[in-house]
N, C-alpha and C positions, 0 to 999 in steps of 0.2 A: 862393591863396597865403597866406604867414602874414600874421596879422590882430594888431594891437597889442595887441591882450589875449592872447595867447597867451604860453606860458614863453619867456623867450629861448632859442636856442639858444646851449650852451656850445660855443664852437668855441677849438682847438688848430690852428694851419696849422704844417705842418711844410715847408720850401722850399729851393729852393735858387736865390733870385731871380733868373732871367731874365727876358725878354718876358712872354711866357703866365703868367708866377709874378707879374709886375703886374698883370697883366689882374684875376689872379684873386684879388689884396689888395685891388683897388681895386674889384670885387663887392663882394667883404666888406664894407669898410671904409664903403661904401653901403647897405650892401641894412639896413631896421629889423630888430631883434628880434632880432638874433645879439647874443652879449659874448663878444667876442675875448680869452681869457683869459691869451693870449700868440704869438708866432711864435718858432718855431725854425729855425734855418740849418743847413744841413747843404752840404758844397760837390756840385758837380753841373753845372747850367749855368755856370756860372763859379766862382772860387775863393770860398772859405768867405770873405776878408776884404774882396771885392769884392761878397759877397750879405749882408753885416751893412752896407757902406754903400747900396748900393741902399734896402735895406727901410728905414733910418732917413731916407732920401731920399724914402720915400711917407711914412710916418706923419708926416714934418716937414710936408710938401705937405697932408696932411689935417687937420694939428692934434691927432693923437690920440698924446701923450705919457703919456696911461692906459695904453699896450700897452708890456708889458714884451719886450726880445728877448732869445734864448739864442742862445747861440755852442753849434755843433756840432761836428759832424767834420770835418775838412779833408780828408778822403780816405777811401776804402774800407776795408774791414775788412783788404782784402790790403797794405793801405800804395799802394796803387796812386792815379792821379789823373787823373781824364779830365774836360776840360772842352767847351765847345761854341762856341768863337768865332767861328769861320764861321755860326754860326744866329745867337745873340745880342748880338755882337761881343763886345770885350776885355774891357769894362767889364761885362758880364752886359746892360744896358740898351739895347743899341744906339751905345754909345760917347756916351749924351748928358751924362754925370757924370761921365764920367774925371777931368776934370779941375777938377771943383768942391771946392769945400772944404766938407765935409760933416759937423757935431756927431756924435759917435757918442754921445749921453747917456743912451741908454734901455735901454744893455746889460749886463743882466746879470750878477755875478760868479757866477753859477750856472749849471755846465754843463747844457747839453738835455737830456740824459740824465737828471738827478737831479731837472730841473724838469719833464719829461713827467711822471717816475714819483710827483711831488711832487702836483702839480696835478689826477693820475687818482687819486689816494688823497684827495683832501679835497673831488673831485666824482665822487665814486664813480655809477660806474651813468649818467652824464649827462654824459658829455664824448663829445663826436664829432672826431676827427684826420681832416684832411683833409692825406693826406701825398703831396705834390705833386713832390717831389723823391724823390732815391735815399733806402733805406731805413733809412741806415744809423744813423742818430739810432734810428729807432723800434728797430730789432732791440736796442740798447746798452741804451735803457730796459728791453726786455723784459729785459734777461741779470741787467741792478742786481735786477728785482725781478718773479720770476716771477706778481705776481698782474698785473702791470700790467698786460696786455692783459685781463683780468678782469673791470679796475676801469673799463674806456670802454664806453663807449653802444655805439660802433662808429667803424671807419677805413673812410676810404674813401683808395685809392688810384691815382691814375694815371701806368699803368705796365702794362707789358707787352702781349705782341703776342694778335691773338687772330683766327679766320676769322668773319666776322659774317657773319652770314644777310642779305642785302638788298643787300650789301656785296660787290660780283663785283669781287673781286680775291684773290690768296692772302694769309696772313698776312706782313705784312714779315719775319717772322723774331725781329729782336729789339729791340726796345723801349730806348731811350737809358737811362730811369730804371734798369730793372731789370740794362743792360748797365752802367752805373756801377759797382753792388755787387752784383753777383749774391749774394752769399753772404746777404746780409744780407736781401734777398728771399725767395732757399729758405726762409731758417727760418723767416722773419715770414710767410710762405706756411702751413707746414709745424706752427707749434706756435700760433699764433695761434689763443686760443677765442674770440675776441668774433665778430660782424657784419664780415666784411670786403666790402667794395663795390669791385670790380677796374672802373676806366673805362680800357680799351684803348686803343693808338694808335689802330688803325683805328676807335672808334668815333668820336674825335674827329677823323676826316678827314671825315666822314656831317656834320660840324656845322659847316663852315668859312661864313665872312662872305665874299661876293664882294666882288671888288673895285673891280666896280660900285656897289653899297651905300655902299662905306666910302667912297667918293669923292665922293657922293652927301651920303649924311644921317650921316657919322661923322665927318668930317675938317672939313666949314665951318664946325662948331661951333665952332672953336677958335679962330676968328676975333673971338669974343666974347673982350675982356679977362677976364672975372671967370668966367670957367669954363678953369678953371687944371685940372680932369680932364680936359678936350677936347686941352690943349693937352698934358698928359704924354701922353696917350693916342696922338695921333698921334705924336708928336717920339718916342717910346719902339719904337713899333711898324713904323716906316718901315723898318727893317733887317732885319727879319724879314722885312715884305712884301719886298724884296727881294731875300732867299732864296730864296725861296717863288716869285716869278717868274722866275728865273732856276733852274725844277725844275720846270715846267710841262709838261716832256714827260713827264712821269712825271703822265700827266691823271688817274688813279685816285685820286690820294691828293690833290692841292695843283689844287683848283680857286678859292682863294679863301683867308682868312686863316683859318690854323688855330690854334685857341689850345688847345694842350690843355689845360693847366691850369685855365682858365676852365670850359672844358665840367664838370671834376672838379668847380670847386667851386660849378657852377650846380646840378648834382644833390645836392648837400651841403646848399646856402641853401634846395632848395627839390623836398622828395622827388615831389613829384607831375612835375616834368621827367621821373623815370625812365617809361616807356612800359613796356620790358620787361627783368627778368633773369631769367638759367641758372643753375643753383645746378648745378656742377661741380666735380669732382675736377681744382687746379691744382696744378704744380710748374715750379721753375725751374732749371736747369741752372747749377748751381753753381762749375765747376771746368774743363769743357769748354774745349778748346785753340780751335773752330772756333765753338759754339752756348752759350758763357757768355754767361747772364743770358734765353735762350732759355723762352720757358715754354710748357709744354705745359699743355694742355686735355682732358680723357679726355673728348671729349661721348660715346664708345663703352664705355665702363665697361670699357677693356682691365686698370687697374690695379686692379680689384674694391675701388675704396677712396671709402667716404662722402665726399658735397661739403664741400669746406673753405671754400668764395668764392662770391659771386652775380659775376656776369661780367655788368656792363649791356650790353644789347645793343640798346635804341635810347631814344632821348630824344623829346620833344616839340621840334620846333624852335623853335615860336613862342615859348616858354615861355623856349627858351635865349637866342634872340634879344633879348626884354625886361629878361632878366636882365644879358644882356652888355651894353646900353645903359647901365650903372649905368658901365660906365666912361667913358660921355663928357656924362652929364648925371643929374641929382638926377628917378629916375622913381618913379611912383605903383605900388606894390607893390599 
């Protein structure tokens, strides 16, 4: 893994804070040798004004009032607005902040869009986005300023549906992120020149935490006063696990707790997790009545058209699992 002498990693999180969107701040916000140059909201799992209090609700919880937040989009490109309260409840966190009273002082009067395209031009060549939500911040940046995807290291994305080799089930079809904003996927699909890293739902069903484990060596952590991550960790996540077991008949995808965003940004913090990617020709259905936000994969070179994405297709477990422990205790990278 990375070693304290190495260059930090410049990281961009683009989100839209639910469950799996903490999991995968509080990586971050742990794991050395990243500098988090900012987080962006965009709405998604819950509403845009309920994911700027969340995320001011972790960086408060960590201390880290260095990280500046932008305020996104409140909705798709179509005006449209899909949220997920049944997975992450009302509140985006599990309904554990509804009704706290929460500073919003780290926000921004700079929309996401002008501070994406702000922050890739003054770290040209070395910003990595780790865009965890719908797309719809990133595509807005690319429209203000077409060198902007140009000017990143690379994005990685988690989103969209895909048939993974190893992986005996079909693909689900379609993928919540890129069903949000389909439009805004096509094109950040479609004109994007930099590095793009596609992490599928299905692959993040290959990665889930049982829930044997979490009962075990993730939850009695939190029994310790002064480990206030054990204690968001569990108190945030319990609504999801509950989701999640009460979708158990469906034993292909939900054996255990799924985080997909965590999985996105454990391959982010730390490229040696990736085992293996497909470097394929992807597209996503843009406008479809029945298959918006749908993306297909040519592994068949039906559309004779050069790969645009690597599509990870398996992780190191162990690797992910050490990394996911950053959210319930201070571990040795």
């Amino acid at each position: 893994m990375t070693s304290s002498s190495v260059t930090p990693l410049k990281l961009v999180i683009d989100c839209d804070p639910g469950i799996d969107d903490c999991h995968a701040l509080m990586m971050a916000l742990s794991y050395p040798n990243v500098q988090i140059l900012g987080i962006s909201i965009v709405a998604g799992n819950t509403s845009l004004v309920n994911g700027i209090r969340n995320v001011h609700y972790v960086l408060h919880l960590f201390n880290r009032k260095d990280i500046p937040v932008f305020r996104g989009a409140d909705r798709a490109l179509d005006g449209s607005q899909k949220y997920a309260p049944h997975v992450h409840g009302e509140d985006g966190f599990g309904n554990i902040i509804q009704d706290q009273n929460i500073e919003i002082d780290l926000l921004s009067n700079e929309p996401s869009a002008v501070a994406l395209v702000r922050l890739a031009r003054e770290n040209r060549g070395e910003i990595v986005i780790a865009a965890i939500g719908p797309l719809t911040n990133i595509y807005l940046a690319h429209r203000l300023d077409p060198e902007f995807n140009r000017n990143l290291k690379s994005i990685y994305m988690m989103g969209g549906n895909c048939t993974i080799p190893r992986f005996n089930t079909l693909s689900i079809g379609i993928e919540f992120n890129f069903a949000v904003d389909p439009l805004a996927a096509a094109r950040v699909l479609e004109e994007f020149q930099t590095i793009k890293r596609i992490i599928t739902f299905e692959l993040t069903c290959m990665a889930t935490i049982s829930f044997e484990k979490l009962d075990k060596e993730y939850f009695p952590l939190k029994q310790n006063p002064n480990n206030y991550k054990a204690r968001l960790f569990a108190d945030v996540s319990q609504f999801l696990i509950d989701f999640i077991k009460v979708s158990v008949d469906k034993y292909e995808l939900f054996t255990g707790l799924n985080s997909c965003d965590a999985v996105c940004m454990a391959c982010v913090l730390d490229e040696s997790v990736i085992q293996e990617t497909k470097r394929v020709y992807a597209c996503v259905e843009p406008f479809g009545s029945i298959a918006s936000g749908h993306m297909i994969s040519d592994w068949y070179e039906h559309f004779k058209r050069e790969p645009n994405v690597e599509i990870i297709s398996n992780i190191d477990m162990e690797k992910f699992e050490k990394l996911f422990r950053l959210c319930v205790e201070d571990f040795p990278i």
